[in-house]
C-alpha positions in Angstrom: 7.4 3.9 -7.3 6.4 6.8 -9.0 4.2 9.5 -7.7 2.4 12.5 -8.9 3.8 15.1 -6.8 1.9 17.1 -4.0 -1.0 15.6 -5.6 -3.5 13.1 -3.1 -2.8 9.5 -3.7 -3.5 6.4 -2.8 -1.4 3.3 -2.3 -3.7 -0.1 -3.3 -2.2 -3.8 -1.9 -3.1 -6.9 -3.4 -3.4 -9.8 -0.8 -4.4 -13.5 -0.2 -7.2 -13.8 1.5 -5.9 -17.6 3.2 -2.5 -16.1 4.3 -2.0 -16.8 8.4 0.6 -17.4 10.8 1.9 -14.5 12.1 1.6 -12.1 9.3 2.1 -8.6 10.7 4.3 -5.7 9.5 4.0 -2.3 8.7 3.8 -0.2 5.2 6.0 2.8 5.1 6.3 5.1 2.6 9.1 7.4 2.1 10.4 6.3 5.1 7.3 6.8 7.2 4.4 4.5 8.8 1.5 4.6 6.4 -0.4 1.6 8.3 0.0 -1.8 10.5 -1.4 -5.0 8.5 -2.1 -7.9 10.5 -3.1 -10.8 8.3 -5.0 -14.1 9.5 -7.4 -15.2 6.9 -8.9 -12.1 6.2 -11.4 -13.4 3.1 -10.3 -17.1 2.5 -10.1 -18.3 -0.7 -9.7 -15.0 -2.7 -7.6 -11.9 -3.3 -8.5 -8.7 -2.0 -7.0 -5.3 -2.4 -6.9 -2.7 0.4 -6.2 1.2 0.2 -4.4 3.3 2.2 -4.6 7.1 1.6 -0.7 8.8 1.2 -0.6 11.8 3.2 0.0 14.7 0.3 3.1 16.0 2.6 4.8 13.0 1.7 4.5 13.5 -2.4 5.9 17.3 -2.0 9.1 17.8 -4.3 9.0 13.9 -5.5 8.9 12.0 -8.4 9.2 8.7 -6.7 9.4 7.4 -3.6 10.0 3.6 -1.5 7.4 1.7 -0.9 8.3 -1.0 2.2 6.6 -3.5 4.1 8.6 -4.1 7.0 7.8 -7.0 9.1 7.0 -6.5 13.1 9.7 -8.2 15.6 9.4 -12.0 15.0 6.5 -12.2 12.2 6.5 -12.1 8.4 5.3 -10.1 6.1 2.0 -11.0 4.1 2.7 -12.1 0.6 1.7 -8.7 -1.6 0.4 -9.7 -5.0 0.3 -6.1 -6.3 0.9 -2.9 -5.2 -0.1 0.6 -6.8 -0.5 3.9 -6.4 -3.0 5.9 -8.0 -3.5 10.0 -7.3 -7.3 11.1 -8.0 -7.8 15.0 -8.0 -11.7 14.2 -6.8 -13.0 11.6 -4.7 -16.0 10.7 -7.6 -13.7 10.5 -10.1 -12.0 7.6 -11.5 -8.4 7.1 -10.1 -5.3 7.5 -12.3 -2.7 5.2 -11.9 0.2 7.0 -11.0 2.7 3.6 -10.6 2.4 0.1 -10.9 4.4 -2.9 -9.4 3.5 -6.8 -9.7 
C-alpha cells in the first residue's frame, strides 16, 4: 500500500461486527507486529472500522509497504472489508488518505 514517507499514519480496518469462531491474527506492517485482533462479535450486526497508529520509523525511505494479517496457530483471520491508510500531519485535522484497498 502506499505510504507517505516518514510522515505519521494510520492504518484503518473495516470489520463485521457478527464474525466468531476463532478469529485471531496479527496485523504486520512492513514486516513488523502493528497489533493482535481477536474477533468474537465485537458489534453484531454492523461494520466497524478500527485504527491502528503506524509507528513513523516504519514509513522512513518508503513509498509503499505490505500490509498482512497473519492468522495465530490454529485460528483464522477476521474477514477485512477495507483497509486504508491515511497520514494526518495534526491530530485535529482531517486525515488524508494516503492508500486505499477494498
Amino acid at each position: 500500500m502506499k505510504v507517505h514517507p516518514g510522515q505519521p499514519q494510520e492504518l484503518r480496518v473495516k470489520y463485521w461486527g457478527g464474525d466468531t469462531g476463532g478469529r485471531e491474527f496479527d496485523i504486520l506492517v512492513a514486516g513488523q507486529k502493528l497489533a493482535t485482533v481477536k474477533l468474537d462479535k465485537n458489534k453484531p450486526g454492523e461494520f466497524y472500522e478500527e485504527t491502528y497508529s503506524i509507528p513513523t520509523e516504519l514509513t522512513q525511505g518508503r513509498s509503499k509497504m505490505t500490509v498482512k494479517f497473519q492468522a495465530h496457530s490454529g485460528r483464522m483471520a477476521g474477514g477485512v472489508f477495507g483497509c486504508a491508510i491515511f497520514t494526518s500531519s495534526d491530530t485535529n485535522a482531517a486525515a488524508q488518505p494516503a492508500a486505499k484497498s477494498r
